[in-house]
VEXKOLMI-131708 format. One line per 3 residues: their letters; for each residue x, y, z of N, C-alpha, C. Coordinates in Angstrom, 2 decimals, always signed. Layout:
<nodes>
a = X/Y/Z/X/Y/Z/X/Y/Z ~ ...
</nodes>
This chain:
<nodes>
xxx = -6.00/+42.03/-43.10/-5.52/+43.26/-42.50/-5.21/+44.31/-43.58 ~ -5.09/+43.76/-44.76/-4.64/+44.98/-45.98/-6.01/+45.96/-46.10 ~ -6.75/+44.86/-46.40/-8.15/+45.46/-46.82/-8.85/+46.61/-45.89
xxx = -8.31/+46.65/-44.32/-8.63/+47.07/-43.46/-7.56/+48.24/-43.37 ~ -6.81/+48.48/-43.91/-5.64/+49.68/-43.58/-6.36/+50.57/-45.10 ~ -6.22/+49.32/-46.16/-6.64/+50.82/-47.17/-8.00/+51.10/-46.98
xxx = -8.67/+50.24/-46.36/-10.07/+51.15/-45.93/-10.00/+52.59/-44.84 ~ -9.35/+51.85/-43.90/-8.25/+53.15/-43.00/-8.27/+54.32/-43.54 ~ -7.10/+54.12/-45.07/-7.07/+55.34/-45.82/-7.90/+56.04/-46.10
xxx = -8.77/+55.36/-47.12/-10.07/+56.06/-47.25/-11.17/+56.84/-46.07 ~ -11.31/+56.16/-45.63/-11.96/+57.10/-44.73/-11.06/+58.38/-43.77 ~ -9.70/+58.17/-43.85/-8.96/+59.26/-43.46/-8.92/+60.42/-44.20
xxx = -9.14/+60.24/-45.83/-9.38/+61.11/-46.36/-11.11/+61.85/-46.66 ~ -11.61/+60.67/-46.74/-12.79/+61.07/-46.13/-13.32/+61.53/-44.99 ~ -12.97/+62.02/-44.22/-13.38/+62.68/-42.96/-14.62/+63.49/-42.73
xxx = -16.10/+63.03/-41.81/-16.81/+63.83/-41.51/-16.47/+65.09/-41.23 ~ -17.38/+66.46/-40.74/-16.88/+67.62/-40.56/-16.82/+67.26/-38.98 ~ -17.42/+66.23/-38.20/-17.71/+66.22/-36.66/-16.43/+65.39/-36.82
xxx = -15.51/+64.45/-37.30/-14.54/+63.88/-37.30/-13.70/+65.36/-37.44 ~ -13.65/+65.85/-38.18/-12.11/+66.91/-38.37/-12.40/+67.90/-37.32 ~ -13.82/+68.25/-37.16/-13.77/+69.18/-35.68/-13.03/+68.17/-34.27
xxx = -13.16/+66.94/-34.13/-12.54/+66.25/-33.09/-11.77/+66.35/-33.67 ~ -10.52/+65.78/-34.72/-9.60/+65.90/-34.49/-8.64/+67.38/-34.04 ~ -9.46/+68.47/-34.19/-9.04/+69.97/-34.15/-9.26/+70.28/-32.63
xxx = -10.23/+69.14/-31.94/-9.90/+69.29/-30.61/-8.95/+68.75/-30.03 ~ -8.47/+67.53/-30.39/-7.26/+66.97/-29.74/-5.98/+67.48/-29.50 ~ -5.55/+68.74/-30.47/-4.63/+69.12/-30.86/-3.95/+69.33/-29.26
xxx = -4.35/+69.67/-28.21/-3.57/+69.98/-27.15/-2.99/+69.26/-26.42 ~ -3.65/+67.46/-26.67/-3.07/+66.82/-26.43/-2.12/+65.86/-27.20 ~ -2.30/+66.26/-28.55/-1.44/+65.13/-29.79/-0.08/+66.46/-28.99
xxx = -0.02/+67.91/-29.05/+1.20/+68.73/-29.14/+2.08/+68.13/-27.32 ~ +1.67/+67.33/-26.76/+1.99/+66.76/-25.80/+2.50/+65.80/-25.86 ~ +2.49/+65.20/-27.23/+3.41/+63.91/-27.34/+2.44/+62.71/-27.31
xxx = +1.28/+62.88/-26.97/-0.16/+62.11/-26.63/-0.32/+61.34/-28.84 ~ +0.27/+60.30/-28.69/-0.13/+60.07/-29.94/-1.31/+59.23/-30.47 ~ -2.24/+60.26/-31.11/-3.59/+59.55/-31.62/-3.22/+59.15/-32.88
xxx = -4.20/+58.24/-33.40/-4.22/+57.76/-34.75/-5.81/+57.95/-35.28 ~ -5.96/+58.36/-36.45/-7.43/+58.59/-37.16/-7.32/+57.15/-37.63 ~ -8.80/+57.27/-38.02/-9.61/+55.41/-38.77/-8.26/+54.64/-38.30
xxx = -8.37/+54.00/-37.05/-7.05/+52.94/-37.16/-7.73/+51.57/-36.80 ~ -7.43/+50.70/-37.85/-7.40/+49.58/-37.65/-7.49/+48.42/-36.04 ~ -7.99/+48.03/-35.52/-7.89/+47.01/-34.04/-8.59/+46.24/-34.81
xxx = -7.43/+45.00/-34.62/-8.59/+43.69/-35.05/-8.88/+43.62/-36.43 ~ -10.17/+42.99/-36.18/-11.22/+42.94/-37.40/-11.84/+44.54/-37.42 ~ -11.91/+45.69/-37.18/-12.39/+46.75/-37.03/-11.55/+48.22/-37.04
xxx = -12.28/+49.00/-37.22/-11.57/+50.37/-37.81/-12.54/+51.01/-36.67 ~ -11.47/+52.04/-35.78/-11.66/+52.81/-35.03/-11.61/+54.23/-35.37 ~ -12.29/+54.97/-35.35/-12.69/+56.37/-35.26/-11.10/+57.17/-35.00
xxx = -10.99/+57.01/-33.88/-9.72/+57.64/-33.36/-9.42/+57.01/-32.18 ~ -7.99/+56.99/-31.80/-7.46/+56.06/-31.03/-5.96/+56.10/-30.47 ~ -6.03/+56.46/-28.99/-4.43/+56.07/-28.78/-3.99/+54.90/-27.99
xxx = -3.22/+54.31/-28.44/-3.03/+53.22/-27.81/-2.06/+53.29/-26.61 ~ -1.00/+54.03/-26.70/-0.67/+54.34/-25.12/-2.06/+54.42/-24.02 ~ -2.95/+55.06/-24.09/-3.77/+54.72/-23.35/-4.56/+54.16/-23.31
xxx = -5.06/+52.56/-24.47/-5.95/+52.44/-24.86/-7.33/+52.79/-24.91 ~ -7.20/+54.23/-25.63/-8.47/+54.82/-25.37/-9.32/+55.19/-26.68 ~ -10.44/+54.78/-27.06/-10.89/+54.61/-28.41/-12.16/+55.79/-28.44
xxx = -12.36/+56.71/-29.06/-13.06/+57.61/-29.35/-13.86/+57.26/-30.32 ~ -14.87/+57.15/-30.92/-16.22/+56.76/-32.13/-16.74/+57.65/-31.71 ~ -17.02/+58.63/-33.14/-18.09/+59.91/-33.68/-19.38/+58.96/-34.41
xxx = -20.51/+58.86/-33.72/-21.30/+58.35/-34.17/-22.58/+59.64/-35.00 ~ -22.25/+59.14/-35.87/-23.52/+59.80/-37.06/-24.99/+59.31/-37.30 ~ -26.14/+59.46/-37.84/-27.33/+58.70/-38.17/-27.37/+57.29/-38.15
xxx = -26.04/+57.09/-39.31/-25.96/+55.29/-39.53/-25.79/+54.48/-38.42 ~ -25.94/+55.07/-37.22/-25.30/+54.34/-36.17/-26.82/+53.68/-35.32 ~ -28.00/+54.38/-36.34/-29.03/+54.03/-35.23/-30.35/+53.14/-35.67
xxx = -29.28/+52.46/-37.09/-30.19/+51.39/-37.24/-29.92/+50.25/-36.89 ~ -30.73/+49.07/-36.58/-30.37/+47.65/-36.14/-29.62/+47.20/-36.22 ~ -29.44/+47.17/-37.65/-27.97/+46.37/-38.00/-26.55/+47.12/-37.40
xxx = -26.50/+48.64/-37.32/-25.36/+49.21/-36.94/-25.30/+49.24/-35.45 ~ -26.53/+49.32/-34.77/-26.32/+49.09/-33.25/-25.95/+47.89/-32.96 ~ -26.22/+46.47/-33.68/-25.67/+45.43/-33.33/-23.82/+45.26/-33.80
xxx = -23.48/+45.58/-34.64/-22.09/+45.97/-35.06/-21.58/+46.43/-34.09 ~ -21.98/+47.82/-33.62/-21.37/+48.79/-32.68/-21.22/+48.17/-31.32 ~ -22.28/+47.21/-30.94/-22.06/+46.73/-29.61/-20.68/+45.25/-30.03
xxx = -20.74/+44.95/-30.80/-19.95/+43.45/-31.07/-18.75/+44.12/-30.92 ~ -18.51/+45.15/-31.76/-17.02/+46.06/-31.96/-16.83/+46.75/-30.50 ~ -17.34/+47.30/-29.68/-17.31/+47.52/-28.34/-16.87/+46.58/-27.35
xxx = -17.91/+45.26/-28.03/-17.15/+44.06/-26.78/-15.88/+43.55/-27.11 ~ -15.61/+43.27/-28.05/-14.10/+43.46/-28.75/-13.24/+44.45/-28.36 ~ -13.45/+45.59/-28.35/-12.33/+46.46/-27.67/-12.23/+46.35/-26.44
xxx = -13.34/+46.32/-25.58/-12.97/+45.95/-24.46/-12.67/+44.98/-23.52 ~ -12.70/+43.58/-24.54/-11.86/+42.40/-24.37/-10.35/+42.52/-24.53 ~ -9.97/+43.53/-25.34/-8.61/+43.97/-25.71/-8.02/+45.00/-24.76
xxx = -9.17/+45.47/-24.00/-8.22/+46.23/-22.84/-8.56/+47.84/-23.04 ~ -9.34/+48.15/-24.11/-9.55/+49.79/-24.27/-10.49/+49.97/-24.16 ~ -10.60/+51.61/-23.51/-12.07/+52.10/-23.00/-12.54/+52.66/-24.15
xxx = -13.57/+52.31/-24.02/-14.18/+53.63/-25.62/-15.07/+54.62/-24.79 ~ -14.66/+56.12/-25.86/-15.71/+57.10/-25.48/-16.89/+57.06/-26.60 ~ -17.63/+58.31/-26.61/-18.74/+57.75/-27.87/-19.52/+58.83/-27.56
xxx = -18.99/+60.21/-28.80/-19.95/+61.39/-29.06/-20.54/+61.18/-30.40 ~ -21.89/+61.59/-30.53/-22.33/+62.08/-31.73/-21.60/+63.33/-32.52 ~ -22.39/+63.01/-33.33/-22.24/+64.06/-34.39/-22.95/+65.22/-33.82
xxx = -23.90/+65.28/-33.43/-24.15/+66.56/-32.79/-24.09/+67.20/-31.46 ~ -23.15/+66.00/-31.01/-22.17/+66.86/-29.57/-21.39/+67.62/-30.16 ~ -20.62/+67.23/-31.42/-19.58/+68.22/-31.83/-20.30/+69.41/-32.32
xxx = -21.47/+69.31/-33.21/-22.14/+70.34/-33.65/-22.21/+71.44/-32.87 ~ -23.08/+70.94/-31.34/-23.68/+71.80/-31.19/-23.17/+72.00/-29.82 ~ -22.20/+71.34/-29.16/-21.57/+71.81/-27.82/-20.14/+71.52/-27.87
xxx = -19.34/+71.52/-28.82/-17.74/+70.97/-28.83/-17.17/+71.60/-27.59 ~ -17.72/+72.58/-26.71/-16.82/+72.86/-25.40/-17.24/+71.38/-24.26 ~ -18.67/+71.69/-24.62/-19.07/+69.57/-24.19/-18.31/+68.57/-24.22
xxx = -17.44/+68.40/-25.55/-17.04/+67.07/-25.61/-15.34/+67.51/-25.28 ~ -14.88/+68.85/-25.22/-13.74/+69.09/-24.75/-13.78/+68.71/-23.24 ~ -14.55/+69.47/-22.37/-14.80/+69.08/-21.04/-14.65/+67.31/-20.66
xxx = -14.97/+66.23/-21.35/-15.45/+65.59/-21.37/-14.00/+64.73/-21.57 ~ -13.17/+65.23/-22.55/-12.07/+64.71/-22.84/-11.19/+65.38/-21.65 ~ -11.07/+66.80/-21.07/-10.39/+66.61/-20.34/-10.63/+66.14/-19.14
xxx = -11.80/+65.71/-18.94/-12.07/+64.31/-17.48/-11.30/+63.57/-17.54 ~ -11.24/+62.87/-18.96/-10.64/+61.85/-19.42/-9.31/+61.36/-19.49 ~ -8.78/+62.67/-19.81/-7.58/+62.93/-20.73/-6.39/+63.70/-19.53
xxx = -7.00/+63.92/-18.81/-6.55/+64.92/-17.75/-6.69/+66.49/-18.89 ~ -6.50/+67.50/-17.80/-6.40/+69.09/-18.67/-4.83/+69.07/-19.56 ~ -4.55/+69.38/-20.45/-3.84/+69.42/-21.33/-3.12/+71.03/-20.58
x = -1.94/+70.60/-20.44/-0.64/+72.04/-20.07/-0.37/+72.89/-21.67
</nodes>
């Protein structure tokens, strides 16, 4: 679990630009008391973003996500979360690019509309 928190770190500071644009969408619901966590740890696995009050797991999937080996990962880590009880959502990188009112809509299905 150590190895998995300072990996956490790292990639928290590492942040895609489609990662920091989601997190710049959430903001209406983190100012609600709605508490997300970036790269957080479940398990054997590091989640994208994640709140666990609702167990609800968000993954920004990029290129790496669409070779063999990472689609088989991605589905193992999927059945894992949702043996644990959380729904995952799952935008690309170029939902945020190129429609972020898309993946807002999408969160507030989800999320209910943010007051």
């Amino acid at each position: 679990m150590r190895d998995q928190i300072k990996f956490a770190q790292t990639l928290r500071r590492n942040q895609t630009y489609a990662e920091r644009q989601f997190w710049a969408l959430l903001h209406p619901w983190r100012a609600q008391d709605m508490h997300w966590r970036r790269q957080a740890p479940i398990g054997p696995y590091v989640v994208d973003f994640c709140c666990k009050r609702m167990k609800l797991v968000v993954e920004i999937d990029g290129d790496t996500h669409a070779t063999d080996a990472e689609l088989a990962h991605d589905a193992a880590r999927t059945a894992y979360l949702k043996y644990q009880g959380f729904t995952i959502l799952r935008f690309s990188n170029v939902d945020l690019y190129e429609s972020p009112e898309g993946v807002f809509d999408a969160l507030c299905r989800g999320l209910g509309t943010p007051t």
